[in-house]
MARRO-827049 format. One record per residue (C-alpha): residue in one letter; x, y, z; residue number from 1. Coordinates in Angstrom, 2 decimals, m for minus. Example, Ala and Ser with C-alpha at 12.3 -4.5 7.8 and 13.67 -1.06 7.14 Angstrom:
% MARRO-827049
 miro      xx      yy      zz zakol
    A   12.30   m4.50    7.80     1
    S   13.67   m1.06    7.14     2
This chain:
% MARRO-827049
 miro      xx      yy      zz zakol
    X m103.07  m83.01   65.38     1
    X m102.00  m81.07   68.22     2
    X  m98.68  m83.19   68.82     3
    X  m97.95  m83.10   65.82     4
    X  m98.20  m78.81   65.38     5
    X  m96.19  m78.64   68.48     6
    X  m93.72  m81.10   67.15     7
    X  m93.51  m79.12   63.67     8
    X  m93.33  m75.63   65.80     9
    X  m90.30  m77.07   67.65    10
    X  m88.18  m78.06   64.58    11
    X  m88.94  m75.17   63.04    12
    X  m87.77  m73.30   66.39    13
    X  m84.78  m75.50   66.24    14
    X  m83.50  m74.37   62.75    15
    X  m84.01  m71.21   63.53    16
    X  m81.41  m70.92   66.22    17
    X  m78.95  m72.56   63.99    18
    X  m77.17  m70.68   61.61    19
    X  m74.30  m72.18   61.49    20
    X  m74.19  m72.36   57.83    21
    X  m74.52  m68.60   57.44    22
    X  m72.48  m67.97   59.69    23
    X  m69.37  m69.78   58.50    24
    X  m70.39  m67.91   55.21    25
    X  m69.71  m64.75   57.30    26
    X  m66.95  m65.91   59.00    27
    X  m65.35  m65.95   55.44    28
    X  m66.46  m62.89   54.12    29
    X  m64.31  m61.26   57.07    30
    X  m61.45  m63.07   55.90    31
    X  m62.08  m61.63   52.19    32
    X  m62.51  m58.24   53.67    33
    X  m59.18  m58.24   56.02    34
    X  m57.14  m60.12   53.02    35
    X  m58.12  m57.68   49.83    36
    X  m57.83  m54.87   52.33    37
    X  m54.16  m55.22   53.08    38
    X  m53.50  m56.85   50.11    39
    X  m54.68  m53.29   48.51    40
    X  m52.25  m51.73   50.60    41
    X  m49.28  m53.92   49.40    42
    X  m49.35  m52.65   46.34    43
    X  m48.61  m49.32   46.81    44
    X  m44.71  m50.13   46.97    45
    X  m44.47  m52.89   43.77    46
    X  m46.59  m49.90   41.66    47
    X  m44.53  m47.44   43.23    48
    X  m41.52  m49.30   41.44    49
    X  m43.80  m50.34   38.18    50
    X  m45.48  m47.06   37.25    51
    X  m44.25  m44.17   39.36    52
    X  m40.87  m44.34   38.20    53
    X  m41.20  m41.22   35.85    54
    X  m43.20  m39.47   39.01    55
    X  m40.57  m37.79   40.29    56
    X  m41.22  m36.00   43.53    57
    X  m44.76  m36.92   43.73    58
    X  m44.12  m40.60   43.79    59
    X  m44.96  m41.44   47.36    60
    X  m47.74  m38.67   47.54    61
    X  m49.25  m41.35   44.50    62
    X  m48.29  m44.23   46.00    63
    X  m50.13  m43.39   49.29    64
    X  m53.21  m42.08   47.09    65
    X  m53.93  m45.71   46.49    66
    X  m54.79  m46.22   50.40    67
    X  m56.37  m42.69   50.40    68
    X  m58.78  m44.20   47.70    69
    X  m59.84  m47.29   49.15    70
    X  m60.74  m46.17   52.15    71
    X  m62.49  m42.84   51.10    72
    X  m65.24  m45.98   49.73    73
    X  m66.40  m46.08   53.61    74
    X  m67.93  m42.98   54.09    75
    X  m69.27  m43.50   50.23    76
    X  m71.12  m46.23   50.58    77
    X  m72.21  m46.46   54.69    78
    X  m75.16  m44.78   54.26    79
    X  m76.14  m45.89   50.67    80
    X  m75.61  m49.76   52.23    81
    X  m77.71  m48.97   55.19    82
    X  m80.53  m47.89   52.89    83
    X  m80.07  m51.48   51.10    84
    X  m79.96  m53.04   54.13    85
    X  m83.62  m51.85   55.16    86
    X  m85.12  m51.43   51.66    87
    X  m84.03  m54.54   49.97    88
    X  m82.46  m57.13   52.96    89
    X  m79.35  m58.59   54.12    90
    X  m79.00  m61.16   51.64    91
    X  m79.56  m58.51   48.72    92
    X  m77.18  m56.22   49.69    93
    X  m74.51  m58.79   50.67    94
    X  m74.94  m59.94   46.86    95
    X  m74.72  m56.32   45.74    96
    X  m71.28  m55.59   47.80    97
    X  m69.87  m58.73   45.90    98
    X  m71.02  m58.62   42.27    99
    X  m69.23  m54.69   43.28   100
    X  m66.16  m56.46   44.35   101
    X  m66.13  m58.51   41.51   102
    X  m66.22  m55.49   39.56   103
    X  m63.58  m53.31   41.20   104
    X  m60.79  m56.15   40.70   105
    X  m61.98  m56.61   37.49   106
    X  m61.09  m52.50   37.16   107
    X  m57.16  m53.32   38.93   108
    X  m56.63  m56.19   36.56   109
    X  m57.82  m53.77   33.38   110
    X  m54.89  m50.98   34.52   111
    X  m52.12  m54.45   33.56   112
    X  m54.13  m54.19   29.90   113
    X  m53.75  m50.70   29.41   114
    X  m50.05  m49.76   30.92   115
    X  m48.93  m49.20   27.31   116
    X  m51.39  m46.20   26.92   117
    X  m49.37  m42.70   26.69   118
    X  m48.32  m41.55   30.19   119
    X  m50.23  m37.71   31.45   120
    X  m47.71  m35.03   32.06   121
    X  m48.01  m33.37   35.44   122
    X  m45.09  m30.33   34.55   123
    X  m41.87  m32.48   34.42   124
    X  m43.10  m35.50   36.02   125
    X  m45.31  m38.22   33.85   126
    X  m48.00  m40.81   35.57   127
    X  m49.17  m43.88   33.54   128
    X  m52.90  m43.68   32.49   129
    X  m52.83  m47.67   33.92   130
    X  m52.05  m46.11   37.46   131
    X  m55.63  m43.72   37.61   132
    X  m57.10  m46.88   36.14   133
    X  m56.21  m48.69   39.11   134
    X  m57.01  m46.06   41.60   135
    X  m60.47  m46.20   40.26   136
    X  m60.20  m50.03   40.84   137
    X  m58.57  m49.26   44.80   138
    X  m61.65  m46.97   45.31   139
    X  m64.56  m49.05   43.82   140
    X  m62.84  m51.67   46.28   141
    X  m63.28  m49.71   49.23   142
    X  m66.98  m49.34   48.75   143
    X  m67.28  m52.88   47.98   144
    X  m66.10  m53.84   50.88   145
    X  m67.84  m51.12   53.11   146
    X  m71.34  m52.63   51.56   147
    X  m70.00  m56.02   53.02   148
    X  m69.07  m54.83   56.47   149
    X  m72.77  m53.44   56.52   150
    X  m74.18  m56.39   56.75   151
    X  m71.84  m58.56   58.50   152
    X  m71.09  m57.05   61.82   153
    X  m74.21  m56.59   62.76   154
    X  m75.24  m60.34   61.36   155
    X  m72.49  m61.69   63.69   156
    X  m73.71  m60.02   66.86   157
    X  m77.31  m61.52   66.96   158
    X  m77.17  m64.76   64.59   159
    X  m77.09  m67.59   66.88   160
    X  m74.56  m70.74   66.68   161
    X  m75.10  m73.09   69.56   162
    X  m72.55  m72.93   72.17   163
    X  m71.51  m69.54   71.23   164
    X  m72.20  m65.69   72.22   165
    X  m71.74  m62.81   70.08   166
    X  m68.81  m62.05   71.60   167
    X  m67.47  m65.58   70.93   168
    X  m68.90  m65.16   67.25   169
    X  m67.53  m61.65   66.65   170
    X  m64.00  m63.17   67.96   171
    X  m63.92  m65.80   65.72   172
    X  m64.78  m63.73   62.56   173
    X  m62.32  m61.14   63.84   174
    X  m59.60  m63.80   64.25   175
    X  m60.62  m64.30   60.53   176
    X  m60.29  m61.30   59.55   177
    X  m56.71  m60.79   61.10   178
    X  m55.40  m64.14   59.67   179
    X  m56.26  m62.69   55.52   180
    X  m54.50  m59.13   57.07   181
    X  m51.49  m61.45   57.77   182
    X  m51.00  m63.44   54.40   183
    X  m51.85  m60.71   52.51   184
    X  m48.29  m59.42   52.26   185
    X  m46.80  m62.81   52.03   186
    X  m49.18  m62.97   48.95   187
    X  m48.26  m59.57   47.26   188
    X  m44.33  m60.04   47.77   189
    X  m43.77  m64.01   47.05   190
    X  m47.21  m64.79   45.14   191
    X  m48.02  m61.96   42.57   192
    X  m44.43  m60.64   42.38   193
    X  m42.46  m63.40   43.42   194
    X  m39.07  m61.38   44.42   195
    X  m38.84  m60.17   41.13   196
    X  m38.99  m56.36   39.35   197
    X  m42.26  m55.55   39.56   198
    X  m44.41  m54.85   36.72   199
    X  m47.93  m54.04   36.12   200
    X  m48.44  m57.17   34.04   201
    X  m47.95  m59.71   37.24   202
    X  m51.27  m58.29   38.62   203
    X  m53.37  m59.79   36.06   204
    X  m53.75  m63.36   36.89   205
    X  m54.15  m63.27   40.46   206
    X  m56.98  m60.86   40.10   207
    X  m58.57  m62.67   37.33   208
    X  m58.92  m65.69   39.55   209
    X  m59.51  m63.77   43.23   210
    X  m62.42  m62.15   40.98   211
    X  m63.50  m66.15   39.82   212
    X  m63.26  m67.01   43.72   213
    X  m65.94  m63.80   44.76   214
    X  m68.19  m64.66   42.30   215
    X  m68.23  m68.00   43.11   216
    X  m69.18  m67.17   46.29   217
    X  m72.00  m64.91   45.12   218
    X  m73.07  m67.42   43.74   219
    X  m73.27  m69.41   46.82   220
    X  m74.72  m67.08   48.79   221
    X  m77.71  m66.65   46.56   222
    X  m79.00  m70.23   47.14   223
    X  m78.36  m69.50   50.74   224
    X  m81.62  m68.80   53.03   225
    X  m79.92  m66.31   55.28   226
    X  m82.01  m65.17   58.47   227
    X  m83.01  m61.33   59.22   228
    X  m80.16  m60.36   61.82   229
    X  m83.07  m57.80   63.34   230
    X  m85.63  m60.53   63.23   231
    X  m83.49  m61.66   66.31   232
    X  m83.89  m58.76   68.15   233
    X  m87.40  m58.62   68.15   234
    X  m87.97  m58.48   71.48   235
    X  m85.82  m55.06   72.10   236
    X  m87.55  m52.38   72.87   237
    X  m87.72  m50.16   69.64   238
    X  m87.03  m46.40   70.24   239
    X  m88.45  m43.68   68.37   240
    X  m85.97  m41.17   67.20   241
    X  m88.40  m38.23   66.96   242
    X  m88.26  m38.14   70.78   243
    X  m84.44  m37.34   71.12   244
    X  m83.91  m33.89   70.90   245
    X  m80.00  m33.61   71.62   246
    X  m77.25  m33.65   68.66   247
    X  m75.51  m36.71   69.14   248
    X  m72.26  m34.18   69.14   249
    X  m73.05  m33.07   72.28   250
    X  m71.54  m35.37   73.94   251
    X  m68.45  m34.75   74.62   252
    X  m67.09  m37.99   74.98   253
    X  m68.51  m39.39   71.78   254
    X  m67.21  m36.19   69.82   255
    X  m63.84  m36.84   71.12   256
    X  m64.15  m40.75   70.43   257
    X  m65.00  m39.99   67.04   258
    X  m61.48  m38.25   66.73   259
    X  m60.20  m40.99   68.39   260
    X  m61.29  m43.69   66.02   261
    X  m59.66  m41.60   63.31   262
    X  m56.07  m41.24   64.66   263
    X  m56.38  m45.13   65.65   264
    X  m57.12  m46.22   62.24   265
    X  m55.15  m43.98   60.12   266
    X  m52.25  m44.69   62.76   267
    X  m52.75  m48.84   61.89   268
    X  m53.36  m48.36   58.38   269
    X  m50.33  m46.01   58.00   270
    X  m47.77  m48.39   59.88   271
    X  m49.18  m51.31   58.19   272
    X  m48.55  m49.97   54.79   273
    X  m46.30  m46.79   54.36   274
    X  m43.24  m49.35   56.83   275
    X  m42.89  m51.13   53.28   276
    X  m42.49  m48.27   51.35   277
    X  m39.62  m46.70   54.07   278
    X  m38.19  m50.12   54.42   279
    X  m37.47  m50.53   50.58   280
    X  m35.65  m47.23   50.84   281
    X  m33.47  m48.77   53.65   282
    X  m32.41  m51.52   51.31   283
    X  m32.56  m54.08   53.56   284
    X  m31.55  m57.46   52.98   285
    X  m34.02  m60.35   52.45   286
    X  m34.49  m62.63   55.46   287
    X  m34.68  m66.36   55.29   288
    X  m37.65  m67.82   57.62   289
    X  m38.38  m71.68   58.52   290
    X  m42.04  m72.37   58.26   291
    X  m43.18  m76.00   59.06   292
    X  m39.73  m77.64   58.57   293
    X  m39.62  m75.30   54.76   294
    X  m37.50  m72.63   53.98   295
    X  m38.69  m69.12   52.44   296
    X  m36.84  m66.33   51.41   297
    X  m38.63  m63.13   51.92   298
    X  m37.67  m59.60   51.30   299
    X  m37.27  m57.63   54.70   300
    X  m40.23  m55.39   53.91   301
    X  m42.86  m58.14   53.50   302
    X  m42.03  m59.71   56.35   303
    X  m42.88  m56.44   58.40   304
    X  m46.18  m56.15   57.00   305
    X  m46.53  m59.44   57.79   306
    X  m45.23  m59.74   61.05   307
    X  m47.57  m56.42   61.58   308
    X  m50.54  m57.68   60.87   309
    X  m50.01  m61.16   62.70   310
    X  m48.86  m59.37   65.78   311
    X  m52.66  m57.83   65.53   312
    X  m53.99  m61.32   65.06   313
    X  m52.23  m62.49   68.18   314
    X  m53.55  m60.14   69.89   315
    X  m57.19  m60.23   68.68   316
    X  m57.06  m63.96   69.84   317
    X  m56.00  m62.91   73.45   318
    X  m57.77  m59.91   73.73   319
    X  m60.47  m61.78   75.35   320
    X  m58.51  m62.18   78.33   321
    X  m58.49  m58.35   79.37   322
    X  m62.31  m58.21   79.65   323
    X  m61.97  m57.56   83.18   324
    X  m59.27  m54.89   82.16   325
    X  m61.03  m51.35   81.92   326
    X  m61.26  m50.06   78.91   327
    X  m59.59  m46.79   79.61   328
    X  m56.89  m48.78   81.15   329
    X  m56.02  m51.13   78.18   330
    X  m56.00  m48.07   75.81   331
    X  m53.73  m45.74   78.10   332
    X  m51.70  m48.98   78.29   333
    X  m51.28  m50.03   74.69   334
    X  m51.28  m46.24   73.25   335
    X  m48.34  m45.79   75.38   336
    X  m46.32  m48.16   74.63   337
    X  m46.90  m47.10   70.51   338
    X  m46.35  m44.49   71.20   339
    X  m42.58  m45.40   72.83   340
    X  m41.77  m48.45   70.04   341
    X  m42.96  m45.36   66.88   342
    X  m40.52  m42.45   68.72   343
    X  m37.12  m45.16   69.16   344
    X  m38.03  m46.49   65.82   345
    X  m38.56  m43.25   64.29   346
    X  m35.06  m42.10   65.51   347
    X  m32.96  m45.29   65.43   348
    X  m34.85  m46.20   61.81   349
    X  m34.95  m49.44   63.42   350
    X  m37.84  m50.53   61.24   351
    X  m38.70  m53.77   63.03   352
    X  m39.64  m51.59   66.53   353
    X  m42.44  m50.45   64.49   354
    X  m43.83  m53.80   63.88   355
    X  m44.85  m54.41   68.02   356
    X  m46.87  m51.70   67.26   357
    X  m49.07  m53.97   65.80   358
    X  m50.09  m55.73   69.23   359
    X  m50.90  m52.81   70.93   360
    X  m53.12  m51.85   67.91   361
    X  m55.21  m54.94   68.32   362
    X  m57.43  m54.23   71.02   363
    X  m57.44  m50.63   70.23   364
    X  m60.54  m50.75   68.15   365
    X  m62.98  m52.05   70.91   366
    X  m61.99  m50.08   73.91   367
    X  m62.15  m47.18   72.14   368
    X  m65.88  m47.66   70.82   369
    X  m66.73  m48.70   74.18   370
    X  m65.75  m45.30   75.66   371
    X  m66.78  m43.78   72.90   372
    X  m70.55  m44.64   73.26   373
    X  m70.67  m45.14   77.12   374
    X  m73.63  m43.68   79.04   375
    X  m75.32  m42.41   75.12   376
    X  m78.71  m44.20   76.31   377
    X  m80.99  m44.43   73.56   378
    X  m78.60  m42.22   71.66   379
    X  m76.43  m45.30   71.33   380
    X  m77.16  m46.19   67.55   381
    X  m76.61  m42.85   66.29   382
    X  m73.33  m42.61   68.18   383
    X  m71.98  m45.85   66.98   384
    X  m72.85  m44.43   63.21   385
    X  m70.57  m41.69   63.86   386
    X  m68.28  m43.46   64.95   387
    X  m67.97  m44.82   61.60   388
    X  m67.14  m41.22   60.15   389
    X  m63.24  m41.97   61.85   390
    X  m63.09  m44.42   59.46   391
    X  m61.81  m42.26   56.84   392
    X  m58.53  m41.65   59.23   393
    X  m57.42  m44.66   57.39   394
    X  m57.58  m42.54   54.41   395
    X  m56.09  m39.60   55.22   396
    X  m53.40  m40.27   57.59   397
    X  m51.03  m42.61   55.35   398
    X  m51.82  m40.09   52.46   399
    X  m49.99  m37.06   54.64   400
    X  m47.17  m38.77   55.82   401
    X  m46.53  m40.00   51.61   402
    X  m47.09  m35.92   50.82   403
    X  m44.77  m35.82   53.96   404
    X  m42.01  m38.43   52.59   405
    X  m42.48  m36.49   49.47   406
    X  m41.85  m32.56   50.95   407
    X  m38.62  m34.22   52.76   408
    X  m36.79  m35.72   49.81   409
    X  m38.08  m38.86   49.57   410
    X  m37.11  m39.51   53.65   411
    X  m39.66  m41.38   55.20   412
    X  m37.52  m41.01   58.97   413
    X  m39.24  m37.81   60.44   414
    X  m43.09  m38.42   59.24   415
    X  m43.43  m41.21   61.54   416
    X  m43.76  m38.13   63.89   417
    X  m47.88  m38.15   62.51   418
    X  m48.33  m41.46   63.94   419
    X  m46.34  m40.54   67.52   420
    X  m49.17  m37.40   67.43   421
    X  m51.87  m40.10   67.00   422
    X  m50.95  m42.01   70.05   423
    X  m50.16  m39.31   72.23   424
    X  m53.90  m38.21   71.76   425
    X  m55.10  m41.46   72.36   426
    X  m53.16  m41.45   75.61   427
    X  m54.83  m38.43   75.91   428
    X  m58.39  m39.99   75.48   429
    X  m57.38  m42.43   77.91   430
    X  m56.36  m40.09   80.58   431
    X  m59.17  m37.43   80.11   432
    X  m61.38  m37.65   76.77   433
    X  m63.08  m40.57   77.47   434
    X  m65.11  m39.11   80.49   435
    X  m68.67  m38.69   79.91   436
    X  m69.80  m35.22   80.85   437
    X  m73.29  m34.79   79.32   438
    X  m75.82  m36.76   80.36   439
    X  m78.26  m38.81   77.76   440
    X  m81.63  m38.04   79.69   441
């Protein structure tokens, strides 16, 4: 009898340490969230074209709301998600964020139903009813996809894969993640609009069956047993918050990182989608590329999103490689050389100096959290949750420089100056910010 309890005790011990199987299913989620995340961006130049037309000189400021949208779902739902997370469980909420993702295309697609519906007047200039329809839609995405990211980072960092570490695991998803950022131009420009004039119509199929695909995978996931991610941690030391009497924004470092985190991401977000809508300005000529012994024609503008957001997955696969590297050192490094490739490209409009920008964006994100919350002791957990708040740089940033484009004429040339302002403070941060000067006892 014995034997055979210790026998049962060790396979159960043994399929407890393997989630492999949830963690693939993780693994693709963070492709889901890095492809519908850029591919939300994308559109802001094809419905530019589609539905702005009438907008007159409020057309990019509308185009750029679409970003400003989706990412103002973060700081919506981070909390709300947290409560799901300890209320009704991982698998729950993960469910939730999808059936909401399923919902929020479901809201784009309806905007290609309605485009016919009379346009609202805004003094001379006139904006489609489809185009609110489908900022509702960006915005509902955004929180969708902040549920998801809830759940899955944290899942990542303690599940346990044999022959991996979190880092490992958190690599791979992240290498994931990058490779949907990268195709998700490629899809916008030669999948849903296929070279062509854009209109509002094109949108409806792909979204139909991208909605198909996510509930599919709800689906999935439900008959999925998916272990407790703090289950795993059980044998940390659990520390009670009553006992810490500081305000997490009194450290100065972690204030300052929180600012940081916010010029970073508005800074990637606004290269990665406002170069498509200066580019098509430019007029620039489409570019034939040879992929795997084929020939594709893409238009110039695509293929600097695209080129962006691979340049990030290039470097999120290497970026392994600098973990003897500093911190401090890797971000003074790579926010300086932004910050050179945004000021030539901003005054030569040489458009493709902007895409190396990407590279030095990829490792931006960790070194930055890791100064950020350096020396915070058991105020660690709160000051990774404000680090979150930066977040909504992503929002905000991309939405000046449209106002921006729009104050100057429709020029996008002299508003790259708000992302050369972004990396000079993370230089900045680099130099000086990151320093901790309060201690955590």
């Amino acid at each position: 009898m014995s034997e055979t309890l210790d026998k049962n005790v060790l396979e159960n011990s043994t399929k407890q340490k393997n989630h492999t199987g949830p963690f693939l299913i993780m693994v693709g989620l963070m492709f889901i969230v890095g492809f519908l995340t850029v591919v939300n961006q994308q559109f802001q130049a094809p419905l530019k074209e589609a539905l702005l037309s009438e907008a007159g000189d409020i057309e990019n400021t509308l185009a750029t709301f679409i970003t400003f949208a989706f990412f103002m779902g973060y700081p919506t739902m981070g909390n709300i998600a947290s409560r799901w997370v300890d209320t009704k469980g991982h698998k729950t909420t993960l469910i939730r964020g999808l059936i909401m993702l399923v919902v929020a295309l479901g809201i784009e697609a309806l905007s290609a139903q309605f485009a016919d519906l009379p346009s609202i007047a805004f003094g001379e200039n006139k904006v489609p009813q489809a185009f609110f329809i489908f900022l509702v839609g960006s915005y509902g995405l955004g929180c969708a996809l902040a549920v998801l990211q809830t759940v899955i980072n944290p899942f990542l960092a303690v599940c346990q894969v044999p022959g991996t570490s979190s880092v490992t695991r958190l690599s791979i998803a992240g290498a994931a993640n990058s490779i949907g950022t990268t195709i998700a131009p490629f899809f916008v420009a030669s999948i849903i609009f296929g070279g062509v004039t854009p209109e509002v119509a094109q949108i409806l199929l792909p979204l139909s069956i991208l909605m198909i695909v996510v509930a599919v995978v709800a689906g999935v996931l439900g008959k999925l047993e998916l272990p407790n991610p703090m289950a795993a941690e059980g044998d940390e030391e659990t520390i009670d918050v009553s006992k810490l009497t500081k305000s997490v924004w009194s450290f100065r470092h972690l204030t300052l990182g929180v600012v940081a985190i916010f010029v970073y991401v508005g800074a990637e977000v606004a290269v990665g989608s406002n170069i498509v809508l200066h580019a098509k300005t430019l007029g620039l000529e489409d570019i034939t590329v040879n992929l795997l012994f084929t020939e594709f024609t893409m238009e110039a503008h695509a293929l600097m999103a695209t080129l962006y957001w691979g340049s990030m997955l290039v470097g999120r696969l290497f970026g392994s490689g600098l973990a003897k590297i500093p911190g401090q050192t890797q971000l003074l490094f790579t926010a300086g050389i932004a910050l050179v490739l945004t000021a030539f490209g901003m005054f030569t409009e040489q458009l493709w100096l902007l895409v190396g920008i990407g590279l030095m964006h990829s490792i931006m994100w960790g070194a930055i959290f890791a100064l950020a919350i350096d020396k915070l002791g058991p105020y660690t957990s709160k000051g990774s949750g404000a680090l979150m708040i930066g977040v909504a740089g992503g929002a905000i940033l991309p939405w000046i420089q449209g106002i921006s484009a729009d104050a100057l004429g429709g020029s996008w040339q002299w508003t790259w100056v708000i992302v050369i302002l972004c990396e000079a403070y993370l230089v900045y941060y680099a130099l000086v910010g990151y320093k901790p000067q309060e201690s955590a006892e």
